[in-house]
C-alpha positions in Angstrom: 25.1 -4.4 4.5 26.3 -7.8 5.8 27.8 -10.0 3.3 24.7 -12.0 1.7 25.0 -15.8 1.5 22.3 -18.5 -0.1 20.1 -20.2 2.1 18.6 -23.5 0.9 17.0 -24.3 3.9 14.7 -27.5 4.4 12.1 -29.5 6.9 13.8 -30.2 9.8 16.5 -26.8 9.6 16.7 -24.1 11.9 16.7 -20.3 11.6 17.7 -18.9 14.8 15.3 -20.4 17.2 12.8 -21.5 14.6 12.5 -25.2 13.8 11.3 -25.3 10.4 8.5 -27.3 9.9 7.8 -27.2 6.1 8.0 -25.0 3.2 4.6 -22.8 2.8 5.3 -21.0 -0.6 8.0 -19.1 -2.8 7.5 -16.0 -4.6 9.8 -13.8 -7.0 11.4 -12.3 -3.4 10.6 -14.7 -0.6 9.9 -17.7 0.5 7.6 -18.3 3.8 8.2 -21.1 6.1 6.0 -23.3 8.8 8.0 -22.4 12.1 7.6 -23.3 16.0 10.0 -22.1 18.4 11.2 -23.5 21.3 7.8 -23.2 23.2 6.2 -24.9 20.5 4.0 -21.8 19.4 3.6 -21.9 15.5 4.5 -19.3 13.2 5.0 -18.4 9.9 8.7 -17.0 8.8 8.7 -15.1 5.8 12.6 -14.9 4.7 13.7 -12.4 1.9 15.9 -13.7 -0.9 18.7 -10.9 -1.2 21.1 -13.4 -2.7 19.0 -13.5 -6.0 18.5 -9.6 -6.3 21.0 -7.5 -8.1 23.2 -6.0 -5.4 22.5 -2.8 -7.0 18.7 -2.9 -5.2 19.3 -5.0 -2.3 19.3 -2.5 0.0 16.3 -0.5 -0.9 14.4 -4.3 -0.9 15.7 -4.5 2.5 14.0 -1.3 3.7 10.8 -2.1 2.1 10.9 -5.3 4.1 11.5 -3.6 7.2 8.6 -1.2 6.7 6.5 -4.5 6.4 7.5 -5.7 9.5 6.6 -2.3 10.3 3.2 -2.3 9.0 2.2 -5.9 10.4 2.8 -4.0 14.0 -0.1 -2.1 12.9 -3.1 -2.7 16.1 -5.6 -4.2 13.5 -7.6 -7.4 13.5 -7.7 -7.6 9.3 -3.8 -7.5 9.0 -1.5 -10.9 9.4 0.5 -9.3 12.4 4.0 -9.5 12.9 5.8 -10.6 15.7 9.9 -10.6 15.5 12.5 -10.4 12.8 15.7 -11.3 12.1 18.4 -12.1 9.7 19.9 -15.4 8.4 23.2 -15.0 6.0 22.8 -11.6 5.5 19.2 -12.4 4.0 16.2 -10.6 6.6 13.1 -12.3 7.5 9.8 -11.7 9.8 8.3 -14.2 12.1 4.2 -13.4 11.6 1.3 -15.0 12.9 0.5 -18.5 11.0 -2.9 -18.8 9.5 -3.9 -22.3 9.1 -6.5 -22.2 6.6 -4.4 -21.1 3.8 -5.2 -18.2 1.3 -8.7 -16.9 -0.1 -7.5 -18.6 -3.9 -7.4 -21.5 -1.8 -10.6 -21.3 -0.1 -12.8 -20.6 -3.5 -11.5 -23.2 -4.7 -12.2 -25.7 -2.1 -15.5 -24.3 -0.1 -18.7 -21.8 -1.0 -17.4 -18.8 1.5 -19.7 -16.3 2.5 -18.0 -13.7 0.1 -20.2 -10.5 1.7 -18.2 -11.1 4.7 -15.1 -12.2 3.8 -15.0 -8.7 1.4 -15.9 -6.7 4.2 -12.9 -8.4 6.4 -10.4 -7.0 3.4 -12.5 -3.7 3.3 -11.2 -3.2 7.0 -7.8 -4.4 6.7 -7.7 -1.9 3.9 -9.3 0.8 6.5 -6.7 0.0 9.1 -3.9 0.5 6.2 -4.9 3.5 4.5 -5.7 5.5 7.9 -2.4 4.6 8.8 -0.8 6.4 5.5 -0.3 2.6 3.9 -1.3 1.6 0.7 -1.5 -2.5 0.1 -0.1 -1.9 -3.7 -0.5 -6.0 -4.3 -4.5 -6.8 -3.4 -5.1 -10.0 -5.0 -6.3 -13.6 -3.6 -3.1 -14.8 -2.5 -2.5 -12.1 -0.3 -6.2 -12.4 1.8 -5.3 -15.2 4.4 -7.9 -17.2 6.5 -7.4 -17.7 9.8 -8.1 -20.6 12.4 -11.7 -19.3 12.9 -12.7 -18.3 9.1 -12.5 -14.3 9.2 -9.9 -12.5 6.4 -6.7 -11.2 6.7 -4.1 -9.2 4.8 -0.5 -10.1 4.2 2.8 -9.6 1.7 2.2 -5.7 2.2 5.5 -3.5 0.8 7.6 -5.7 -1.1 5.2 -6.3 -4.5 3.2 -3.4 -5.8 4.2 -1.0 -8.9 7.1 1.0 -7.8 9.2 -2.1 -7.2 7.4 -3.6 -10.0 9.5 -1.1 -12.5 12.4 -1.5 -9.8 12.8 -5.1 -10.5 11.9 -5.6 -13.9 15.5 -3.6 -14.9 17.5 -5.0 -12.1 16.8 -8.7 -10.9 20.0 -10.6 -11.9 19.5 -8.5 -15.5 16.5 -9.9 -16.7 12.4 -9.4 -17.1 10.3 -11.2 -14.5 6.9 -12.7 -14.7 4.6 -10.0 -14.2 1.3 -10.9 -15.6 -0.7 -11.6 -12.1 0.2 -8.1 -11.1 -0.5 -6.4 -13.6 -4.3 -8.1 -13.5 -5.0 -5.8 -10.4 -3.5 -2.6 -11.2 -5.2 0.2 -11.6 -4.7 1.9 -15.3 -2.7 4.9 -14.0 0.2 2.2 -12.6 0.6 0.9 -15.8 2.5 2.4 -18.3 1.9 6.0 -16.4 2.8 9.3 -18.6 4.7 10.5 -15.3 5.2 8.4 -12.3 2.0 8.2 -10.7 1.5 8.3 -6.9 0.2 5.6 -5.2 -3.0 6.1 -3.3 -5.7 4.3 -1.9 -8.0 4.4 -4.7 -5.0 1.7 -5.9 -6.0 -0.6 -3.7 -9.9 -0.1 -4.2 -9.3 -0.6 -8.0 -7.4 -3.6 -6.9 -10.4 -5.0 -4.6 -12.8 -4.0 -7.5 -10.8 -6.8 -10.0 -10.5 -9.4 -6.9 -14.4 -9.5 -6.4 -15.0 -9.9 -9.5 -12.4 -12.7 -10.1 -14.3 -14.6 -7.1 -17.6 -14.2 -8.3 -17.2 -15.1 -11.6 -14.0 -16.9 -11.5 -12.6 -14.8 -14.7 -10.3 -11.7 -14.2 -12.5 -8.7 -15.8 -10.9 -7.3 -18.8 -10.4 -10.5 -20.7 -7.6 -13.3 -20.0 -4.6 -12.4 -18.8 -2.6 -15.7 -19.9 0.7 -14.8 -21.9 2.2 -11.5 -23.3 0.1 -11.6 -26.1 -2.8 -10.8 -24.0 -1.6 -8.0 -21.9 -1.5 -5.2 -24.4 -5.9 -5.8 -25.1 -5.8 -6.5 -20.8 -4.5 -3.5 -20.6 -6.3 -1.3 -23.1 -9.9 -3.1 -21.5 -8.4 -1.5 -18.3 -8.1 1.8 -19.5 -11.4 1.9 -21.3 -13.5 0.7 -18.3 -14.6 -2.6 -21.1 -15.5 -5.5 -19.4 -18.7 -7.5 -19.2 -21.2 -6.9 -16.7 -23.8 -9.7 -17.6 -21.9 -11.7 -16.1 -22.5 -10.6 -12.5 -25.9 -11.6 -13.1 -25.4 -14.8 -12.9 -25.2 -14.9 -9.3 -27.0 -13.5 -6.3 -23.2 -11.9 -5.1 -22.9 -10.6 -8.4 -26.4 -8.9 -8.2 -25.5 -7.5 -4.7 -21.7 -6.9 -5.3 -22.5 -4.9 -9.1 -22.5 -1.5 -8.0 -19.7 -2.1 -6.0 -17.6 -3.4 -8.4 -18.4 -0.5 -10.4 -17.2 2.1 -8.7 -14.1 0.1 -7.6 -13.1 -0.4 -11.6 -13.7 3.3 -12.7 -10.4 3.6 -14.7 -10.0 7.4 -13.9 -9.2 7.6 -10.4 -10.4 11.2 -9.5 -13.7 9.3 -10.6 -13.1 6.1 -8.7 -15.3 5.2 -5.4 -12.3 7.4 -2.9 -12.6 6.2 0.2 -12.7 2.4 1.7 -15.6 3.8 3.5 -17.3 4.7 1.1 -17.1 1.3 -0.6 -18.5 -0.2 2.1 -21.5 2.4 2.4 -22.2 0.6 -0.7 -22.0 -2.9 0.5 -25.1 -5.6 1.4 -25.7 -6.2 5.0 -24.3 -8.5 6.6 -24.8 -10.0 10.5 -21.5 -11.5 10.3 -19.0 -8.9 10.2 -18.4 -5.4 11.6 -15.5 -3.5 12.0 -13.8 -3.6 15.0 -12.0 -0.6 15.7 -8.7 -0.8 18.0 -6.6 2.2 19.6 -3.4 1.1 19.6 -0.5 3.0 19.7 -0.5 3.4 15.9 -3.9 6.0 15.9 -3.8 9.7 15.3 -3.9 12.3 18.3 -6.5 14.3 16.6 -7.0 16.8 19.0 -5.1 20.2 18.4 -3.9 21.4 22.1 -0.4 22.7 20.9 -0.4 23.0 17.4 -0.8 20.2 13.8 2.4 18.2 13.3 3.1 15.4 10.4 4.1 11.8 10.6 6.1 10.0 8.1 4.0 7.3 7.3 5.9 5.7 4.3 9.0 6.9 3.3 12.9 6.6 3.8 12.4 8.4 7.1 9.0 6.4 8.7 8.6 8.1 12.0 10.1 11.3 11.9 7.8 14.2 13.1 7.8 17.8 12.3 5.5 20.4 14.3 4.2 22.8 11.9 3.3 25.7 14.2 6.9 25.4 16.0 8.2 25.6 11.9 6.2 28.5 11.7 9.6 31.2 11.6 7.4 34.4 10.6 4.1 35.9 10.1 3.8 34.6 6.7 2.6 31.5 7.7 4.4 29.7 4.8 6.5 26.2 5.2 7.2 24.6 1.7 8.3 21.0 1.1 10.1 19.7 -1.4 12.8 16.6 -2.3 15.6 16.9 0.3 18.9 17.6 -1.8 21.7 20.1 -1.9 19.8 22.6 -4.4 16.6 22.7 -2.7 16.2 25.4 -0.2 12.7 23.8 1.6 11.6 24.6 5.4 10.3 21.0 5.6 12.9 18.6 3.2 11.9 15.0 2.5 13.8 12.5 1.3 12.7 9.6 -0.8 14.3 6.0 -2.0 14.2 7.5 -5.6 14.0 11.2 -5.3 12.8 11.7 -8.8 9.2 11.1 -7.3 9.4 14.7 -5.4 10.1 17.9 -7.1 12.3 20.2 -5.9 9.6 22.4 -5.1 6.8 19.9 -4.5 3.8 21.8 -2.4 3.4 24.7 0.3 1.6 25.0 3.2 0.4 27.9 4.7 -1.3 28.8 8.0 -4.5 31.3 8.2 -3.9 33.0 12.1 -7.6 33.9 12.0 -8.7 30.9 11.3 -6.2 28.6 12.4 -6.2 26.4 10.0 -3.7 24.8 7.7 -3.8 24.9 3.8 -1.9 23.1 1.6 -1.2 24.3 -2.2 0.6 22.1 -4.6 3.6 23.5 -6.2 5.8 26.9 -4.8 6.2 30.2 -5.8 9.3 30.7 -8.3 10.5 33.7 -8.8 13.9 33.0 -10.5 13.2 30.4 -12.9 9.5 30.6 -13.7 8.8 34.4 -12.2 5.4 32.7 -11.1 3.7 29.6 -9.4 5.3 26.4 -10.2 3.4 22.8 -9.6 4.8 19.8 -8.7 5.9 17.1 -11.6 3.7 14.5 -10.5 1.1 15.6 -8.1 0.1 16.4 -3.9 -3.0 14.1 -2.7 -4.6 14.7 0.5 -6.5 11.2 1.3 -6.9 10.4 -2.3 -7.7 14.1 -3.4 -5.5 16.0 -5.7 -4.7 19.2 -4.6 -4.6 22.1 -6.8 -2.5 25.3 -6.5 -5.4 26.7 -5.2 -5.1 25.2 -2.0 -7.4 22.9 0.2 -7.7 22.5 4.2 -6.4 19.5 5.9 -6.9 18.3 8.8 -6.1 15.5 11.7 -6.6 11.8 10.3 -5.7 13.0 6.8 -3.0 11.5 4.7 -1.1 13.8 2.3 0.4 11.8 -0.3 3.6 13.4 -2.3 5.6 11.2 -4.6 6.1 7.8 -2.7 5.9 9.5 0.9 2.8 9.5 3.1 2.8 12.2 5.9 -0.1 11.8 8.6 -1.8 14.6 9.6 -2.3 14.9 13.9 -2.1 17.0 16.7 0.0 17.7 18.8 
């Protein structure tokens, strides 16, 4: 990586072609800017501090900040879209779209939205994401900004969220950071999980679940969440689905919003509402939102003239395509995927920022000629060291699903989830 230099830059500097017009905010990784360029156009320039991260994780920061460039490219209307990037010093930053009305914290506080809409606004966003094999990981206010004409969008997707939570907790400069507003919208099976628990969408419908509440009622859910003496009863409240539903009733979007909210903050996620869509099956009516669907360059090809193929959606290697049925080397039907190292022998490899999130033998896939359709089975057959079926340390998802080794059909549009890796399902 280039040599990373400090940037103290003020009103008045200049990054590349950007006149900076003011500072906008400063979180534990970046700070975002007001910008024009030289045609005047306003932006906002989101720059990432690699001079005050451990050098140890700097570059595994940096490619989580690429892949949010990446996902603001996403064709969506709910997502703050990105526009260049760049780097300063050795430190990267994105140029997005500049939303003047600030963030939804900001708007509560200040005006009476019309929450029904603005919820289904994130609801979409969250749609656009998740079909694209993207999960938010950091859904709280801040992150929901308000555009010019009063409609919700989502930002400050890739860098937050629990895998870098644990990331940076060991390795910033050495010492523990201040952690207590994520931890308020995670999901109980991100905190504290027996094994490393793969993130899926029903992460960021937990997530939504806490946020509505918090904007209804003005109180996080599971009690306050103030210092560390709080956390461990936060936490526990979490786990046991406690936390107090009268208090919904005190308003007419409480009333309207309760179901909602319930499924959203089921603490078992194989019980949690599982699909965005399904949440908003659930939601009130409303004549001033619906989804507008776009089909950019980013949607599945769902129709199978050749044969299925999967798309790295998240992962080390975004972009990278493998054709099953050109995979296919034999009768048997039978491609198996595990963590790409030296002692893995797997027809379809996949490598991973931390590898311990993908066993060596994570799932197989198989391919019915009769039917032809694909299965996918979590786990592999082991003759040597188990003499039977092995499963995977930590679980294979499709959409938000766990798979068993019994197998289960998937299909185009589907997201299969192993480890920290998302692999779209599409034809080809």
């Amino acid at each position: 990586m280039e040599v990373v230099q400090r940037c103290d830059f003020r009103s008045g500097d200049h990054i590349d072609q950007y006149h900076i017009e003011k500072a906008l905010g400063e979180g534990a990784f970046g700070k975002v800017f007001k910008v024009t360029d030289k045609q005047g156009q306003i932006y906002a320039l989101k720059l990432l501090k690699l001079w005050e991260v451990h050098p140890s994780i700097r570059q595994q920061l940096a490619v989580r900040f690429d892949m949010e460039f990446e996902t603001g490219r996403i064709d969506s209307n709910y997502l703050v879209r990105s526009v260049a990037h760049g780097t300063v010093n050795g430190n990267p930053y994105i140029i997005m779209e500049f939303c003047p009305k600030g963030d939804l914290q900001q708007l509560v506080d200040h005006t009476r939205p019309d929450l029904i809409k603005i919820s289904k606004e994130i609801l979409y966003g969250l749609k656009d994401l998740h079909k694209c094999g993207k999960v938010h990981r950091d859904l709280k206010p801040e992150n929901v900004l308000i555009r010019e004409d009063g409609s919700a969008v989502l930002t400050d997707f890739g860098i937050s969220g629990d895998r870098n939570k644990r990331m940076t907790e060991r390795n910033i400069m050495g010492k523990p950071v201040q952690i207590f507003g994520t931890y308020a919208y995670m999901p109980p099976e991100q905190v504290n999980p027996k094994k490393d628990a793969t993130v899926l969408p029903t992460t960021d419908i937990f997530s939504f679940g806490v946020m509505m509440y918090q904007l209804i009622t003005g109180d996080l859910p599971f009690g306050q969440l103030n210092n560390e003496n709080d956390l461990a009863q936060y936490i526990k409240n979490g786990r046991e689905g406690q936390w107090n539903r009268n208090t919904l009733s005190s308003s007419s979007n409480g009333v309207s919003l309760r179901n909602v909210i319930e499924g959203c903050l089921i603490p078992d996620f194989r019980k949690r509402t599982q699909s965005v869509d399904l949440v908003l099956e659930q939601m009130p009516a409303s004549i001033h939102s619906s989804y507008i669907q776009k089909s950019g360059s980013d949607a599945p090809q769902l129709n199978l003239r050749n044969g299925t193929l999967l798309r790295i959606m998240q992962g080390e290697e975004y972009g990278k395509i493998y054709k099953l049925n050109e995979m296919l080397q034999n009768k048997s039907g039978i491609i198996t995927i595990g963590r790409k190292d030296i002692d893995s022998n797997n027809l379809l490899p996949v490598k991973e920022e931390e590898s311990c999130y993908i066993s060596r033998k994570h799932c197989t896939l198989e391919f019915d000629y009769a039917a032809k359709q694909w299965y996918i089975r979590d786990g592999q057959w082991d003759k040597y060291s188990t003499g039977g079926w092995k499963n995977s340390m930590n679980g294979t998802f499709v959409n938000s699903t766990e798979v068993s080794s019994g197998g289960m059909e998937f299909h185009p549009g589907d997201i299969i989830s192993i480890g920290d890796v998302k692999l779209r399902v599409e034809g080809y």
